[in-house]
DRENBAMAR-250130 format. One line per 5 residues: number of its first residue (from 1); their letters; for each residue x, y, z of N, C-alpha, C, O. Coordinates in steps of 0.1 Angstrom, whole numbers, plus 5000, padded with zeros to 4 digits. Layout:
BEGIN
NUM> A> X Y Z X Y Z X Y Z X Y Z ~ ...
***
This chain:
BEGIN
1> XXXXX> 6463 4210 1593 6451 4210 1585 6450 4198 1577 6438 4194 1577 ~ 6458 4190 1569 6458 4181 1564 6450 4168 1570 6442 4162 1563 ~ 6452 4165 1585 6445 4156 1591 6431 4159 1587 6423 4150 1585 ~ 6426 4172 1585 6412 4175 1584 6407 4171 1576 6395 4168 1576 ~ 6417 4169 1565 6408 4160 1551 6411 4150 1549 6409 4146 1537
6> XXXXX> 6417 4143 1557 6415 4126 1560 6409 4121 1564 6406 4109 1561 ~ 6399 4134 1579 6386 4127 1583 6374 4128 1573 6365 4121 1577 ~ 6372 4133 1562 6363 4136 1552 6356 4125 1550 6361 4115 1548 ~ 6343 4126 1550 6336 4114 1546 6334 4115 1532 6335 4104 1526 ~ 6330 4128 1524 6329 4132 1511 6334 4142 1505 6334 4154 1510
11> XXXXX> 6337 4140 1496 6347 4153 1488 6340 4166 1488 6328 4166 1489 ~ 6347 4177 1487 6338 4191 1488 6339 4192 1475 6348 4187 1469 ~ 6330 4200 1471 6326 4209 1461 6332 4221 1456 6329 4227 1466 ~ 6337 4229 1448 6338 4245 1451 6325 4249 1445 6321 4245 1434 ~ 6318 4260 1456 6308 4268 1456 6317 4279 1457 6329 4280 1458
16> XXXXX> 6300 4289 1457 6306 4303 1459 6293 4307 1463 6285 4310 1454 ~ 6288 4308 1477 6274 4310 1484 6275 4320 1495 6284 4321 1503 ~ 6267 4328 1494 6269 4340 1501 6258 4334 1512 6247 4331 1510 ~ 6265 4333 1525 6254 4330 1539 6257 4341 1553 6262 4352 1554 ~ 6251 4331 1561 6257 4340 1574 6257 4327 1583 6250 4317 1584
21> XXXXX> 6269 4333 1591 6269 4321 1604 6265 4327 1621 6273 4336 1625 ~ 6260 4325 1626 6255 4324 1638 6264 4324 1648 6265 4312 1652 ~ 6274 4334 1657 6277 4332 1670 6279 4341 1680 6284 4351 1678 ~ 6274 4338 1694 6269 4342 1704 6257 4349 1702 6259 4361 1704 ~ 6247 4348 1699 6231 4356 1692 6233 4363 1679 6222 4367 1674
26> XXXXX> 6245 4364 1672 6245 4372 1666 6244 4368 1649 6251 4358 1645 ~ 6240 4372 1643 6242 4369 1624 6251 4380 1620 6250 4392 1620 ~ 6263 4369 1613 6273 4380 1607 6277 4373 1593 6280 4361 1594 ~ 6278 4381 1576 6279 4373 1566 6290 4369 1561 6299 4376 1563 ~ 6294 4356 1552 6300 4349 1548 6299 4343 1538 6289 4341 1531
31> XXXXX> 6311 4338 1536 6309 4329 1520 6312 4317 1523 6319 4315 1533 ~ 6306 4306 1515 6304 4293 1515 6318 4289 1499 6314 4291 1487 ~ 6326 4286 1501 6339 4283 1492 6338 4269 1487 6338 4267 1475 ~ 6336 4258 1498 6330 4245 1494 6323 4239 1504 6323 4243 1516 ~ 6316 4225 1499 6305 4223 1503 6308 4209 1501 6316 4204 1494
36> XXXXX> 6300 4201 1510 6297 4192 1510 6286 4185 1521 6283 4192 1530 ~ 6281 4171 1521 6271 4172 1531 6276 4165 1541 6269 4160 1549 ~ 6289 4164 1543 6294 4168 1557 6299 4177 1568 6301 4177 1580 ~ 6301 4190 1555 6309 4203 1561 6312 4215 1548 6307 4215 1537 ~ 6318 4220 1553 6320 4230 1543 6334 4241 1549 6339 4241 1560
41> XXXXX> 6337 4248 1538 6345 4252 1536 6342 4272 1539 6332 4274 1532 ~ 6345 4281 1544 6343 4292 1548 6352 4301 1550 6363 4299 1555 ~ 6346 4314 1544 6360 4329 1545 6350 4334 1554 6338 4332 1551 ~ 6353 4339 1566 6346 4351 1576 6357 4362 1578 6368 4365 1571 ~ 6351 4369 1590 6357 4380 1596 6357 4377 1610 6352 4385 1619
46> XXXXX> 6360 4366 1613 6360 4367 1627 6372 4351 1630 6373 4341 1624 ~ 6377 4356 1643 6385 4343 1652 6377 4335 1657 6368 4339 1664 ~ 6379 4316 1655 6378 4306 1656 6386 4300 1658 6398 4300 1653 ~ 6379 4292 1669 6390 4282 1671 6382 4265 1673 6370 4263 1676 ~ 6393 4255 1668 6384 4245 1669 6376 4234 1678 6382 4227 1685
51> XXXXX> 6364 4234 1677 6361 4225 1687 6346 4240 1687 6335 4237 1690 ~ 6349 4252 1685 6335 4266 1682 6325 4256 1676 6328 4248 1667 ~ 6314 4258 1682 6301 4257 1672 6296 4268 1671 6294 4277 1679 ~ 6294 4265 1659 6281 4281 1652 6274 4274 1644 6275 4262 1641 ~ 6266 4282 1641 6252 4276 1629 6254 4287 1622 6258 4298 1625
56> XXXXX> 6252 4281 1608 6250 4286 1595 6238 4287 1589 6229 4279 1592 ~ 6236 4297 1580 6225 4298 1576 6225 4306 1559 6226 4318 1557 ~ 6224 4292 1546 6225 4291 1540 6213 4284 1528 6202 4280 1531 ~ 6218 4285 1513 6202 4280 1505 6205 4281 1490 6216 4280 1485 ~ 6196 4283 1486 6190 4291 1475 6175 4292 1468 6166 4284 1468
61> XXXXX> 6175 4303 1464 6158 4310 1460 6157 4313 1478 6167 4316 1486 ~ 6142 4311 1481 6136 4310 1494 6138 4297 1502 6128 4294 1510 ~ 6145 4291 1501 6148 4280 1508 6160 4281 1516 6169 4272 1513 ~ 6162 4290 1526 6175 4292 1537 6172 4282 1545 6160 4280 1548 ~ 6182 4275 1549 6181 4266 1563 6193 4267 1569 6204 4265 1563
66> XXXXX> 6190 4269 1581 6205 4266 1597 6207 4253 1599 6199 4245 1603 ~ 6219 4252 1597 6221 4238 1598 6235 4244 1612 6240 4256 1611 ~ 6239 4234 1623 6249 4232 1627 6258 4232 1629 6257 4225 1639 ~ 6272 4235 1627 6287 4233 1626 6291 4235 1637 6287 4242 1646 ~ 6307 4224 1637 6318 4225 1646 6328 4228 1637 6326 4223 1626
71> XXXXX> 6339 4235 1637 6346 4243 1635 6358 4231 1639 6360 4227 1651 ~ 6365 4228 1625 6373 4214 1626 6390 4219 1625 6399 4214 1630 ~ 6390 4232 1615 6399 4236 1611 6402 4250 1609 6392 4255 1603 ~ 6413 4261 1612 6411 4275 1610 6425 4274 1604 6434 4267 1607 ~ 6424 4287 1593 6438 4289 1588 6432 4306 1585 6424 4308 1575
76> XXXXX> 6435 4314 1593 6433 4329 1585 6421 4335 1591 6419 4335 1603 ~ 6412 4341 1577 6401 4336 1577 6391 4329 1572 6380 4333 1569 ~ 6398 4315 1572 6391 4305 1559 6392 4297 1570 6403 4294 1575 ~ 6376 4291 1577 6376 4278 1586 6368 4271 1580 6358 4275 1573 ~ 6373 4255 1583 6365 4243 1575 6360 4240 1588 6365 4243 1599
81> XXXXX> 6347 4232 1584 6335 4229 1595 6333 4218 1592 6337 4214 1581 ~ 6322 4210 1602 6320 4196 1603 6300 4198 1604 6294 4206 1612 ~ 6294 4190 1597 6276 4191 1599 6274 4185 1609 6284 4191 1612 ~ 6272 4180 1614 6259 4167 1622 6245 4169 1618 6236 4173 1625 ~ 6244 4164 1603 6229 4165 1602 6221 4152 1600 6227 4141 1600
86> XXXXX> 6209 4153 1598 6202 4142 1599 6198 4141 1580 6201 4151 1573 ~ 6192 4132 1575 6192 4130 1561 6184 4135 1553 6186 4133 1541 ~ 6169 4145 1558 6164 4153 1557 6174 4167 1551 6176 4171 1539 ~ 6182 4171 1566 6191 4181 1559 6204 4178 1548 6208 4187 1543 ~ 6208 4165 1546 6219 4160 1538 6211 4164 1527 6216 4172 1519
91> XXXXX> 6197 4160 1523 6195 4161 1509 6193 4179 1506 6199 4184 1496 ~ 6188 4186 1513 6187 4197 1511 6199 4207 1509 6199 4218 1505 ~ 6214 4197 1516 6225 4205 1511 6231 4199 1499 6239 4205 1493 ~ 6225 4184 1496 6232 4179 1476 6228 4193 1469 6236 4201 1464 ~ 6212 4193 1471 6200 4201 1461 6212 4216 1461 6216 4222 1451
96> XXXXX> 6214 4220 1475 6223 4233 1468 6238 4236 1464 6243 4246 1460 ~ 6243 4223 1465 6258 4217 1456 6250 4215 1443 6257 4218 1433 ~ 6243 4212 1441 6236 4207 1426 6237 4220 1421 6244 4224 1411 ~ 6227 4229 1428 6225 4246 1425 6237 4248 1424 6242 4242 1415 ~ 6248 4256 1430 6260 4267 1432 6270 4252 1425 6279 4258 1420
101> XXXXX> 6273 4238 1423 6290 4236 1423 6296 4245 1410 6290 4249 1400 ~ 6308 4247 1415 6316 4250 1399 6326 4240 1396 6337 4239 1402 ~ 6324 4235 1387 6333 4224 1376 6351 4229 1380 6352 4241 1379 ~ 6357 4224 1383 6376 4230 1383 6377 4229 1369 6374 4219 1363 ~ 6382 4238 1365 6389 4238 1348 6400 4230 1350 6406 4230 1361
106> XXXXX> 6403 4222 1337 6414 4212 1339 6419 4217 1318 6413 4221 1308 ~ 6434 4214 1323 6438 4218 1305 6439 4198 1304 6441 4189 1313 ~ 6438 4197 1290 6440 4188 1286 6455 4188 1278 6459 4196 1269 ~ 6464 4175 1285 6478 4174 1278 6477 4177 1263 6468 4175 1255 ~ 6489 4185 1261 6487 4186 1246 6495 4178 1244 6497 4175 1232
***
């Protein structure tokens, strides 16, 4: 799994987005863990393996959009995915990293 975040083009985010991912016809839901507008980070209920595409389908307010994925990495049920989007959808996934990120608490040395 490590290799997987060497290919990263941009650092993920931690979210916490409730979506659904798309495979063989079917919509089944999920959480979005982190995020970025290359890929994202995911808990399901189902076996993957890599090189799977599914589409996701994720947002916030009324603004859901399906975006893409290949399925780069599986440990469990937490698989990391890869986008292929175009820059239309890149801005629409900052807009919902902007919406859902959460800050990592850090202590400061005493």
């Amino acid at each position: 799994m490590a290799a997987a975040y060497k290919n990263r083009n941009s650092d993920r985010k931690k979210v916490d987005i409730e979506g659904f991912y798309n495979y063989a016809t079917q919509w089944y839901p999920c959480t979005l863990n982190d995020l970025s507008t290359d890929g994202a980070g995911l808990k399901i209920n189902q076996i993957f393996v890599p090189g799977d595409i599914i589409r996701l389908r994720f947002g916030f307010h009324d603004d859901k959009r399906v975006v893409e994925a290949t399925v780069a990495n599986v440990n469990g049920t937490r698989i990391g995915v890869r986008f292929s989007v175009d820059n239309l959808t890149q801005d629409f996934v900052k807009a919902v990293i902007s919406a859902f990120h959460k800050p990592t608490s850090f202590r400061r040395p005493s």
